[in-house]
C-alpha positions in Angstrom: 65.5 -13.4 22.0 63.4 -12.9 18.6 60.7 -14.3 20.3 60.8 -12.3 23.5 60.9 -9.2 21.5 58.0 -10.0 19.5 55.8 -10.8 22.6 56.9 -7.5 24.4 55.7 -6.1 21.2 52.9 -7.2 20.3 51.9 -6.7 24.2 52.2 -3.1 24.2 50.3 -3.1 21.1 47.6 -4.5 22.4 47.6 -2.6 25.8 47.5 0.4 24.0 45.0 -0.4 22.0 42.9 -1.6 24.6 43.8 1.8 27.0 42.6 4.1 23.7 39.6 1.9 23.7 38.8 2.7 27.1 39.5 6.2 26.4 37.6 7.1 23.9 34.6 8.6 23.8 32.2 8.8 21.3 32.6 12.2 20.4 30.8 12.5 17.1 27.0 13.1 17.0 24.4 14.3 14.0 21.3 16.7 13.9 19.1 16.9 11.5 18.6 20.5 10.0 16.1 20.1 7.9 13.5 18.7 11.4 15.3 22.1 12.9 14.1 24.6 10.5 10.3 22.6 10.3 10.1 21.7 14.3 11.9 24.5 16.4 9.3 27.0 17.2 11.1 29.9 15.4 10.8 27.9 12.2 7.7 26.9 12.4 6.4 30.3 12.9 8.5 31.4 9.6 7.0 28.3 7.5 3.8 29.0 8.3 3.8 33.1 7.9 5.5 32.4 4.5 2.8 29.5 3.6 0.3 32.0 4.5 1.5 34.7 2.4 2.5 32.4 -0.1 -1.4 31.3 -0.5 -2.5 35.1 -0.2 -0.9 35.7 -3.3 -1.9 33.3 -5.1 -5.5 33.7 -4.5 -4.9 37.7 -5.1 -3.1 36.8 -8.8 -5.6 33.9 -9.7 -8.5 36.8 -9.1 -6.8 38.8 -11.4 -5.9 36.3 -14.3 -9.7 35.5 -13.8 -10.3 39.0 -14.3 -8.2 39.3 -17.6 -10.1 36.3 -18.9 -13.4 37.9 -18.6 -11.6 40.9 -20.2 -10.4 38.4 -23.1 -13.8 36.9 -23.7 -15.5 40.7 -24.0 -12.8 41.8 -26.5 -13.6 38.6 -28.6 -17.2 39.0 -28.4 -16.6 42.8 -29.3 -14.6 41.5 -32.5 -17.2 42.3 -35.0 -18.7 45.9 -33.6 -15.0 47.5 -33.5 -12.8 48.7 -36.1 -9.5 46.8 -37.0 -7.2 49.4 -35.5 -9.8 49.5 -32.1 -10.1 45.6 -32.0 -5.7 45.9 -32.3 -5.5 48.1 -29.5 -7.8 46.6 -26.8 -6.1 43.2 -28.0 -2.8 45.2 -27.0 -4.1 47.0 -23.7 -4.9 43.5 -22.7 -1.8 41.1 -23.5 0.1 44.8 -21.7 -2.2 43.7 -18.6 -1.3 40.3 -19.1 2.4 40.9 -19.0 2.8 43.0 -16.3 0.4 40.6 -14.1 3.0 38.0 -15.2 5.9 40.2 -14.1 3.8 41.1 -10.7 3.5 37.2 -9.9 7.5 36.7 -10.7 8.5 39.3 -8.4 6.1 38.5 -5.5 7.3 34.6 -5.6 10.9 35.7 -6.0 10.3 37.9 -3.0 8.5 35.4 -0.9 11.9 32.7 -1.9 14.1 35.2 -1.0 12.2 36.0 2.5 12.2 32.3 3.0 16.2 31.7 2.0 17.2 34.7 4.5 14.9 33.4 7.2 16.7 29.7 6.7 20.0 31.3 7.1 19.0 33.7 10.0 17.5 30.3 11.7 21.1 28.8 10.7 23.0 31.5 12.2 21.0 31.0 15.6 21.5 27.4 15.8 25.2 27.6 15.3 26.3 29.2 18.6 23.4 26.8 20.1 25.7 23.6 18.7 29.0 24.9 19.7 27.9 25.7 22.9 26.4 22.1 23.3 29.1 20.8 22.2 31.3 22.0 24.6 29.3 21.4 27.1 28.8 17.6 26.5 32.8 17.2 25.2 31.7 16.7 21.7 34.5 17.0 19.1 32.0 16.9 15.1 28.7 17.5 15.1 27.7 16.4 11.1 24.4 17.0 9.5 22.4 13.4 9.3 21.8 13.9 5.4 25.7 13.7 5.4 24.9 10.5 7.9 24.6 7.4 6.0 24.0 4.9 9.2 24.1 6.0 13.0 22.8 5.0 16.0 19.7 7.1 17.1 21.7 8.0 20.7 24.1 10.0 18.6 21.5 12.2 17.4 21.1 15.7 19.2 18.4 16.8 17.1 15.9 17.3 19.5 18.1 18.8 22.7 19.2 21.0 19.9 15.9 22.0 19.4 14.9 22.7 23.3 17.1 25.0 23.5 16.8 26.9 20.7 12.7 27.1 21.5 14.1 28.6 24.3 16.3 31.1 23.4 14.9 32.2 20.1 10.7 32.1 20.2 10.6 34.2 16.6 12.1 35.4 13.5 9.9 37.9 13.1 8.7 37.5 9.3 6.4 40.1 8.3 
């Protein structure tokens, strides 16, 4: 009777086992962001207006710290001709320059990280209602981001669908 019970069981156990098995679907996938933001054609464009901008500015500042060098170098070759108090006050006109060329660059490159954060998360906030409507479309229950991915296979990745259709529905960001 022990024996009996056991067998029944273990039996439905294993049939249920076995139906779950034939049940499930794999219903976890990954994308990678990071080939999102660099691929799609929206964040392309933003990378390579913020690159662009980004190498602009430098050039424009490195013309100017060139400029304050010459100014430097006349100053010191001036030394001897001026006064004290005139040599002190060119010397302070120019490290005044210097500073607020300094404070310029900050500002420009916090700008230009800021533009690029805000254009991540406006690319971000585009993608999302791309995902979940992929998602239901294709019965997927957990999309997870393939940095968070430590081994998958390269079926379960949705990266590039992901990124069809968001070349489709979102051509620019519109950085100036």
């Amino acid at each position: 009777m022990i024996i009996k019970r056991k067998l029944i069981f273990l039996t439905i156990i294993f049939s249920s086992l076995f139906f779950l098995n034939l049940n499930a679907q794999n219903t976890t996938y990954f994308i990678d962001f990071k080939k999102v933001l660099n691929e799609s054609k929206a964040g392309a464009e933003a990378q390579e207006v913020l690159k662009k901008k980004l190498e602009t500015e430098t050039k424009k500042f490195q013309k100017q710290e060139s400029e304050l060098r010459k100014q430097e170098q006349e100053i010191i070759s001036q030394k001897k001709m001026l006064t004290n108090d005139e040599f002190k006050k060119k010397v302070e006109a120019l490290r005044k320059k210097v500073a607020d060329l300094r404070k310029k660059k900050q500002q420009t490159f916090t700008n230009i990280s800021k533009t690029r954060s805000e254009s991540k998360q406006r690319l971000l906030k585009a993608v999302k209602p791309i995902i979940r409507k992929y998602m239901e479309e294709n019965q997927i229950k957990i999309v997870l981001d393939k940095g968070a991915v430590l081994l998958g296979e390269s079926k379960l990745e949705i990266t590039s669908q992901i990124i069809d259709i968001l070349n489709k529905e979102l051509k620019s960001l519109n950085i100036k």
